[in-house]
C-alpha positions as CSV (number, residue, x, y, z in Angstrom):
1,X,137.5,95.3,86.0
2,X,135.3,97.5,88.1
3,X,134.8,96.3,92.0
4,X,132.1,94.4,93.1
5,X,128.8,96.2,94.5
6,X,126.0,94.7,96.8
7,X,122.2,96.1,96.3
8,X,122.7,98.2,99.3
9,X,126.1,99.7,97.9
10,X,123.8,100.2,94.0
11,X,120.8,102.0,96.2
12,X,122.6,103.9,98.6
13,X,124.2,105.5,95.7
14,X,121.2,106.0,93.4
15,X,117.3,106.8,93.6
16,X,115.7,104.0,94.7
17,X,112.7,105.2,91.7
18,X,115.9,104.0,89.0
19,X,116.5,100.7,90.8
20,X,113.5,98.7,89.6
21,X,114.9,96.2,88.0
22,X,118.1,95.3,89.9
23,X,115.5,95.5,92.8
24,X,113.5,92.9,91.6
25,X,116.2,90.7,90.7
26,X,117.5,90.7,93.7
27,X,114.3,89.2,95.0
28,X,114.4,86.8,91.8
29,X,117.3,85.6,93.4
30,X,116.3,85.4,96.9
31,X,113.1,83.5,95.9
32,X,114.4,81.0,93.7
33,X,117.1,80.3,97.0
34,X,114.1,79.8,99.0
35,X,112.4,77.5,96.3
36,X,109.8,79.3,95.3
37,X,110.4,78.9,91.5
38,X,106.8,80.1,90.6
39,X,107.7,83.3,91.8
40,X,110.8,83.9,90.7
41,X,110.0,83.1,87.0
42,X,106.8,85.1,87.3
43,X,110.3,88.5,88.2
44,X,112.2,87.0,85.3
45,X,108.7,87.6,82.8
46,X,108.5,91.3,84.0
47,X,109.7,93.9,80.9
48,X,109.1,97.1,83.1
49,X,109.3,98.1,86.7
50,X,108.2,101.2,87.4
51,X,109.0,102.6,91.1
52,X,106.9,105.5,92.4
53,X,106.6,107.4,95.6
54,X,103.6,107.0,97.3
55,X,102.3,109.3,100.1
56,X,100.6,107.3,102.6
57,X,98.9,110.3,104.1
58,X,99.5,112.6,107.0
59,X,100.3,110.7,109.8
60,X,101.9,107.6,108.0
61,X,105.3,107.7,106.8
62,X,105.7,107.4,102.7
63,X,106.2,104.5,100.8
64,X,106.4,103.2,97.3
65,X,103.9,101.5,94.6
66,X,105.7,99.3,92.2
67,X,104.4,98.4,88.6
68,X,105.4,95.5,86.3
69,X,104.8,95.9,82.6
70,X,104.4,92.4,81.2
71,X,103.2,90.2,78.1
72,X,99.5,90.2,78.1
73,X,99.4,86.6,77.4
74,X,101.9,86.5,81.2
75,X,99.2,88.6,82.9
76,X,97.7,85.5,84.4
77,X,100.5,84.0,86.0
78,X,100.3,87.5,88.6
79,X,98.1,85.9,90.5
80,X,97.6,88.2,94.1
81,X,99.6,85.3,95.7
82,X,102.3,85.3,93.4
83,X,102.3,89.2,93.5
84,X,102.5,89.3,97.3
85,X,105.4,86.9,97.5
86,X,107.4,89.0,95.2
87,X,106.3,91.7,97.3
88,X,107.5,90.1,100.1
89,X,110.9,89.3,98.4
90,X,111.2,92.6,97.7
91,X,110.7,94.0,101.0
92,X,113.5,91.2,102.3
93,X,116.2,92.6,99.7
94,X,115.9,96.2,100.4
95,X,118.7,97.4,102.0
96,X,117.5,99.6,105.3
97,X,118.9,102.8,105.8
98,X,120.2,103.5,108.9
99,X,119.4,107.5,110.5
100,X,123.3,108.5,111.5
């Protein structure tokens, strides 16, 4: 068997652009720990996540847009509250790198 990996070991090693989905499981998870069910089925519904680079202009460091693909008949249940709290699990889960 292969050894164990956290997130930060996965996206330290790859492009965060290729992580979407482990990404957003990771918040899955952390949500659902925290309770917040509606949310983390809302992840679980998601078929694509698309990662881009965003440029947040000159004086503004860069960041990234993500993008779920899902169900038309799920497109409901993305309400901007439920989007912001997967947002915010998402931002919790992301391993921060550290300048040497």
């Amino acid at each position: 068997m292969g050894e164990a990996l956290s997130l930060a070991d996965i996206m330290e090693k790859n492009p965060i652009d290729q992580l979407g989905e482990q990404w957003l499981a990771a918040a899955a998870t952390l949500l659902y720990q925290q309770g917040d069910a509606e949310a983390a089925i809302a992840a679980s519904d998601v078929l694509v996540i698309e990662v881009s680079l965003w440029g947040s202009g000159v004086y503004e460091s860069d960041g990234y847009r993500v993008f779920f693909t899902v169900e038309p008949h799920l497109v409901e249940q993305f309400t901007e509250d439920v989007v912001k709290r997967l947002e915010g699990g998402m931002n919790t889960v992301v391993p921060r790198r550290v300048s040497a």
